[in-house]
N, C-alpha and C positions, 0 to 999 in steps of 0.2 A: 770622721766618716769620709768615705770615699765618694766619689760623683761619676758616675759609670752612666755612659751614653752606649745606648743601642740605637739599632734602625737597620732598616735595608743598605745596602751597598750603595752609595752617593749620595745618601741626605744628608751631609756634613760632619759626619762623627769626627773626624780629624779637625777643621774649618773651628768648630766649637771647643775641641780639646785645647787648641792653639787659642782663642779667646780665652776660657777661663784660665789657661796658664798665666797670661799675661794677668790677666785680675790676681787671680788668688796663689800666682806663684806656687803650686801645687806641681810634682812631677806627672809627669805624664805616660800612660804606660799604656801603649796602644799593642793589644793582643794580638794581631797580625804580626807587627814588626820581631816582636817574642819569639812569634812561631819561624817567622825565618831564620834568624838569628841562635835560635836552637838546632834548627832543622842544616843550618848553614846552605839553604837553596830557598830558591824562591817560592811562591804559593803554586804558581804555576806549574811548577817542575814536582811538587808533592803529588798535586793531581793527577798530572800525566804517570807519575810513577809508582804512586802507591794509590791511588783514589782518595776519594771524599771523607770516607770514613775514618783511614786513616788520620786525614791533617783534621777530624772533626777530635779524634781521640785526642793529639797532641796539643790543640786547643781548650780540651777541655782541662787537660793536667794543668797549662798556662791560668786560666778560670779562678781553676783551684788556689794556686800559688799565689795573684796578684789581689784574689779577693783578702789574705790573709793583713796585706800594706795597710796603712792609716794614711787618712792625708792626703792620695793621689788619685789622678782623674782615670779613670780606665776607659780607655775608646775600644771597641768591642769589633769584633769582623761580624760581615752583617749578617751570619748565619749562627752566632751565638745561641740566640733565645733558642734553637731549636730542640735544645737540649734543656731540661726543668732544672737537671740539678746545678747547671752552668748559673741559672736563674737566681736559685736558692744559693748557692755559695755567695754571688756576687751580693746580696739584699741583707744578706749577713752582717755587714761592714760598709753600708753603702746606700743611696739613693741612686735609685735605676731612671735614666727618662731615654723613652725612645723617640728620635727625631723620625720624621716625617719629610717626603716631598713627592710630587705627582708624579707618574711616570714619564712623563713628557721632559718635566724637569733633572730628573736620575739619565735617562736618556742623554740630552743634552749633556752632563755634565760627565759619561764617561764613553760617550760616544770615538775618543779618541785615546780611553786607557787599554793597552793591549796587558795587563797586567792581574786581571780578573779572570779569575776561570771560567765562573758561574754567568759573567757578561752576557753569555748568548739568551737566557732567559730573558733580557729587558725587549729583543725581536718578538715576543710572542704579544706583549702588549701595545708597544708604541712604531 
């Protein structure tokens, strides 16, 4: 079975990936890193160039793909769940848990990453 972390953008989905690899030696297949690495541009550079929908499509074919592995952790980009069937693939082959943190907290922690598109959202709460 797979251990698939979801959440908003900076409640630790990486932070924890990197824990339990260290425990359970498990690979780790963080969905974002896929999608660039596919896309060979950055998230940033899909947004501006194709939009949301787009890099939401080529995330979800990623979804597909990693849900089918045994064995490894899947760190999730934090707009995953937005889609059910991302949901359902992933629960297929896996335990889902979505972390958690305040927005004060999320704030703080990516207050100096220019590498998020979606970043400006966290201005409307904190």
């Amino acid at each position: 079975m797979n251990i698939i972390l979801t959440g908003y953008m900076g409640t630790g989905k990486t932070s924890v990936a990197n824990e339990l690899n260290k425990l359970l030696c498990h690979e780790i297949m963080d969905t974002d890193d896929l999608v660039v690495k596919r896309e060979k541009r950055s998230i940033n550079d899909i947004f501006a160039k194709d939009g949301e929908q787009y890099f939401r499509k080529i995330e979800s074919e990623i979804i597909e793909e990693v849900s089918k592995l045994n064995n490894v952790i899947i760190s999730t980009g934090g707009g995953v769940v937005l889609n059910k069937q991302n949901i359902q693939n992933l629960k297929k082959n896996g335990v889902v848990f979505c972390l958690t943190a305040t927005p004060e907290k999320i704030f703080e922690r990516l207050k100096k990453d220019d590498t998020r598109p979606l970043k400006n959202l966290l201005r409307c709460c904190c």
